[in-house]
PAVO-25177 format. One line per field, with one value per residue (C-alpha): residue number from 1; residue in one letter; x, y, z. Coordinates in steps of 0.5 Angstrom, whole numbers, always signed. Each point is the difference from the previous one (the first is absolute). Example, Ala and Ser with C-alpha at 12.3 -4.5 7.8 and 13.67 -1.06 7.14 Angstrom:
% PAVO-25177
nr	[1 / 2]
rest	[A / S]
X	[+25 / +2]
Y	[-9 / +7]
Z	[+16 / -2]
END
This chain:
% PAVO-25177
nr	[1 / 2 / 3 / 4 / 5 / 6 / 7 / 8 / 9 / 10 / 11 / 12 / 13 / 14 / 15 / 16 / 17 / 18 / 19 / 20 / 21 / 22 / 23 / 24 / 25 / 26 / 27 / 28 / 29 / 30 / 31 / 32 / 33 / 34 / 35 / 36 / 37 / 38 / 39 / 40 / 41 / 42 / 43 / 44 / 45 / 46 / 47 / 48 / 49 / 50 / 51 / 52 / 53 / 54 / 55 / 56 / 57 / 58 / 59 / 60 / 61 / 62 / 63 / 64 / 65 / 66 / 67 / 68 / 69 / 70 / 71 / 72 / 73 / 74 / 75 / 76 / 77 / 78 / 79 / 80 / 81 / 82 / 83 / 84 / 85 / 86 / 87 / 88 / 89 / 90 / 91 / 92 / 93 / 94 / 95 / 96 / 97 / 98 / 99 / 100 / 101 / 102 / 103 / 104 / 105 / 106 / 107 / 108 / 109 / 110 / 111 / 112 / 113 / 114 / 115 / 116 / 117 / 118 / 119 / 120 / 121 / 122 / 123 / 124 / 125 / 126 / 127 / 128 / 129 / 130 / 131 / 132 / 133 / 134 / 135 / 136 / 137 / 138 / 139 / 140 / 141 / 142 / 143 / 144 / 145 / 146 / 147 / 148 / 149 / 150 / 151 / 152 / 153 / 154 / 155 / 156 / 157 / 158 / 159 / 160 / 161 / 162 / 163 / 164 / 165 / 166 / 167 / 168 / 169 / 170 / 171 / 172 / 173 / 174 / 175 / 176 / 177 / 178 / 179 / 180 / 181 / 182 / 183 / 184 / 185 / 186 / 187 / 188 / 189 / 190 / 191 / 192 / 193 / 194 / 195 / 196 / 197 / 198 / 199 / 200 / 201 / 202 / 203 / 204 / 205 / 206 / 207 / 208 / 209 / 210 / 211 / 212 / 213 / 214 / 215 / 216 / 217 / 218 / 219]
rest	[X / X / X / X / X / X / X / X / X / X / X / X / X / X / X / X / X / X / X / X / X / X / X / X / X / X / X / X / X / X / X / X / X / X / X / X / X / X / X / X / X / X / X / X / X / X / X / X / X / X / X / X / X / X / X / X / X / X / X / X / X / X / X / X / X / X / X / X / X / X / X / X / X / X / X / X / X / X / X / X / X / X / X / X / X / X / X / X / X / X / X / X / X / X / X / X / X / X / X / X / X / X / X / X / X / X / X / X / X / X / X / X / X / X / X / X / X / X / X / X / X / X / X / X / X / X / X / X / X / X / X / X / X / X / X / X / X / X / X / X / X / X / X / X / X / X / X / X / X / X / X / X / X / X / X / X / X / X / X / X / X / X / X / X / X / X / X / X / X / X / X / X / X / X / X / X / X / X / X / X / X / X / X / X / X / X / X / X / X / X / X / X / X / X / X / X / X / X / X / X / X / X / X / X / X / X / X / X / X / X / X / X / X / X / X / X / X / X / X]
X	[+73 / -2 / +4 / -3 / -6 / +0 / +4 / -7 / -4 / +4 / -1 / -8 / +0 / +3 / -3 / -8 / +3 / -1 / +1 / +6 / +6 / +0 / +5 / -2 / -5 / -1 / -7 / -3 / +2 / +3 / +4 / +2 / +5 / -4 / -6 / -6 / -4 / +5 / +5 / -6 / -3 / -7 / +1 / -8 / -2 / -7 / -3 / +6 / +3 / +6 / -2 / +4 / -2 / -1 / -5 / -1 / -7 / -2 / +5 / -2 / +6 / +0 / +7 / +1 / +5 / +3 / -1 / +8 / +4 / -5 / +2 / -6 / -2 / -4 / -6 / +0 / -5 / +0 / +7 / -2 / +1 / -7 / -5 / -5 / -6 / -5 / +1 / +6 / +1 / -5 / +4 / +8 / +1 / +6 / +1 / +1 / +8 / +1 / -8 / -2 / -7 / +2 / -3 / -3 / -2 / -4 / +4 / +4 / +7 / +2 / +0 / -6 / -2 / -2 / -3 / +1 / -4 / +2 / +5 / +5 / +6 / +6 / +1 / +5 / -1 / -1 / -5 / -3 / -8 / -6 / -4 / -7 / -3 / +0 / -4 / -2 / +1 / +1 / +4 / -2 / -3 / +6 / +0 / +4 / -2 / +3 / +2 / -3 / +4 / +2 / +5 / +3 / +0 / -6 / -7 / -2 / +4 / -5 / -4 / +2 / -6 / -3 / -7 / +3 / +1 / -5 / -5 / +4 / +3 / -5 / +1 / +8 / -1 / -5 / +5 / +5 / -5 / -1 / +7 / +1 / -6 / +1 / +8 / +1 / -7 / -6 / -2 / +8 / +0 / -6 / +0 / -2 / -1 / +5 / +2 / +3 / +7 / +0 / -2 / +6 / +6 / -2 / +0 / +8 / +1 / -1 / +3 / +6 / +0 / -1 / +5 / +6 / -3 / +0 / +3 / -1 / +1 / +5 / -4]
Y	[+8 / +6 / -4 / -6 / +2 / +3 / -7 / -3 / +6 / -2 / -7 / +1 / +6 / -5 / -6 / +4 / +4 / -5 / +7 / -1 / +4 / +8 / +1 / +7 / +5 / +7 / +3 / -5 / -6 / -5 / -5 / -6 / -6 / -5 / +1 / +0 / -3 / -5 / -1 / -2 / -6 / +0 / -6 / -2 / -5 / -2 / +6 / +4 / +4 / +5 / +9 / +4 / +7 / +7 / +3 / +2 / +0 / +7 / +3 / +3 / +0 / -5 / -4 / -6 / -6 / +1 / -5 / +2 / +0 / -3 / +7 / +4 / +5 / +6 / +0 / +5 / +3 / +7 / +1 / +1 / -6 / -3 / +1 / -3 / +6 / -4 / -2 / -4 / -8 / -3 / -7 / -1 / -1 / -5 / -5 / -8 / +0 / -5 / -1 / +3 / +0 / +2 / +5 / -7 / -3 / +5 / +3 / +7 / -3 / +1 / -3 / -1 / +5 / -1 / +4 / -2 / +2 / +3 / +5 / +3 / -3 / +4 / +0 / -5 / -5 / -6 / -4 / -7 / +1 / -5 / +0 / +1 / +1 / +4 / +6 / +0 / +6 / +4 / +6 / +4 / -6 / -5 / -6 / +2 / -3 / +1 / -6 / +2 / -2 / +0 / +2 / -7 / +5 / +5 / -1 / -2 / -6 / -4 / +0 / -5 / +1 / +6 / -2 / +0 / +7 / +2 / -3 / +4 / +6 / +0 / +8 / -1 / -2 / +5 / +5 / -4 / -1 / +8 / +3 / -4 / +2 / +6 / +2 / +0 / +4 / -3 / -6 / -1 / -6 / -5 / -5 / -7 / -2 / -5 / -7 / -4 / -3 / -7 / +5 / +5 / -5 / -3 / +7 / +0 / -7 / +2 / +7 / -4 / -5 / +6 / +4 / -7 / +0 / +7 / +3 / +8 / +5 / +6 / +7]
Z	[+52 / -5 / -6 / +2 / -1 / -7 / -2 / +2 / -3 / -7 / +0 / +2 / -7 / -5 / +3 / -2 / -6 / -6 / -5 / -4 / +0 / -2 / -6 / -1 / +1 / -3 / +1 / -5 / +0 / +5 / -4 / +4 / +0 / -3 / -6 / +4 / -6 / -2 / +6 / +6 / +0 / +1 / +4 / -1 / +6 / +2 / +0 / +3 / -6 / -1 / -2 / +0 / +1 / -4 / +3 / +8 / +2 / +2 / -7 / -6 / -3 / -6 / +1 / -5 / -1 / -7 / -5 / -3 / +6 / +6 / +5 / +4 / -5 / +1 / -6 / -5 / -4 / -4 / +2 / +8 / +5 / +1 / +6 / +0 / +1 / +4 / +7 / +2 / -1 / +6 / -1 / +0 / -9 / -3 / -5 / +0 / -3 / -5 / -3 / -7 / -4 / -7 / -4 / -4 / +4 / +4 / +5 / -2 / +1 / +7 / +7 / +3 / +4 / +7 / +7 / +6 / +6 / +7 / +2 / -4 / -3 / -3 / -7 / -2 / +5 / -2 / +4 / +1 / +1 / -1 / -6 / +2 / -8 / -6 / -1 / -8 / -4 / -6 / -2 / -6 / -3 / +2 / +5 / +6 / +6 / +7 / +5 / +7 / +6 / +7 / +4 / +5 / +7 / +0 / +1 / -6 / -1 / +4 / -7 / -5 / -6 / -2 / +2 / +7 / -1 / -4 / +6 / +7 / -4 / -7 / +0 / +1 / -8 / -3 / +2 / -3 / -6 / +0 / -1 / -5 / -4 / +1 / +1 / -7 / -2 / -2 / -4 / -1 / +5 / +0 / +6 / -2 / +7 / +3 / +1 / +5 / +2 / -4 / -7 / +3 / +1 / -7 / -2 / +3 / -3 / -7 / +0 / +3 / -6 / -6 / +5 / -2 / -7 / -2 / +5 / +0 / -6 / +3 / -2]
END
């Protein structure tokens, strides 16, 4: 009965763990059997999207996918591992695998970024969400804004635009808003307003059409 039910708790784990295989792992750095820039599809469908995950909400170690090798990287600055002096990430934080804004063509060369709302998701997971809108941004003077999604089981799921939130849970965004403004520093991010899911999915649609014209320098 026991070995039973551990069969039955294993086919439930790999059934919702869409995280990919870890091939190695030191302190920092997760390297996994597939590229998760290039090796996972973003599978874009309506307005339901793949992300895989960098950054847990509730964290404030700032964790990246490499452009070189497309393994979960601790972000260094200054020779010490990068943690962010503020408060900690309000919202799950990721990238969209296989899209691009290139630097000429006013992005800053890497995947486009994303934020889903709700619980916590671990980092390196690769997870469908609903794409509700964008939120419009700069950093240091450069274009980088944020994809905004949904998880397709929580409480927010029942939003399918940003207007839908913004109108039940208007100060949910104005948090989100503030840490961004101000986790960097002041005047560092300026936030542009947001936009909704129509903008966003033309967004994905055209990162994926830079993404297998250019593909992604490695650096």
């Amino acid at each position: 009965m026991v070995k039973l039910f551990k069969i039955i708790i294993l086919i439930f784990i790999s059934k919702i763990s869409f995280a990919e295989s870890i091939k190695e792992t030191d302190k920092y750095s997760i390297k996994f059997e597939k590229n998760l820039i290039h090796d996972i599809d973003n599978s874009l469908k309506e307005q339901t999207i793949n992300i895989v995950v960098e950054i847990s909400k509730n964290t404030s170690s700032k964790w990246q996918i490499s452009k070189i090798d497309g393994s979960l990287e601790h972000e260094f600055f200054m020779g010490e591992p990068r943690i962010v002096n503020y408060s900690p990430y309000p919202v799950n934080y990721g990238i969209i695998p296989r899209t691009v804004i290139p630097i000429n063509k006013g992005g800053d060369g890497d995947p486009l970024d994303a934020i889903i709302l709700g619980k916590e998701i671990e980092m390196g997971k690769v997870m469908k969400v609903k794409v509700i809108g964008v939120l419009k941004m700069t950093d240091f003077g450069e274009q980088d804004d944020k994809i905004i999604a949904v998880q397709l089981n929580d409480e927010f799921s029942k939003y399918n635009e940003i207007n839908e939130l913004k109108k039940s849970n208007n100060n949910l965004l104005d948090e989100v808003i503030l840490w961004f403004q101000n986790y960097k520093g002041e005047n560092i991010i300026k936030v542009a307003g947001y936009e909704s899911s129509i903008e966003a999915v033309n967004l994905i649609m055209m990162g994926s059409r830079y993404y297998e014209k250019y593909g992604i320098k490695k650096r």
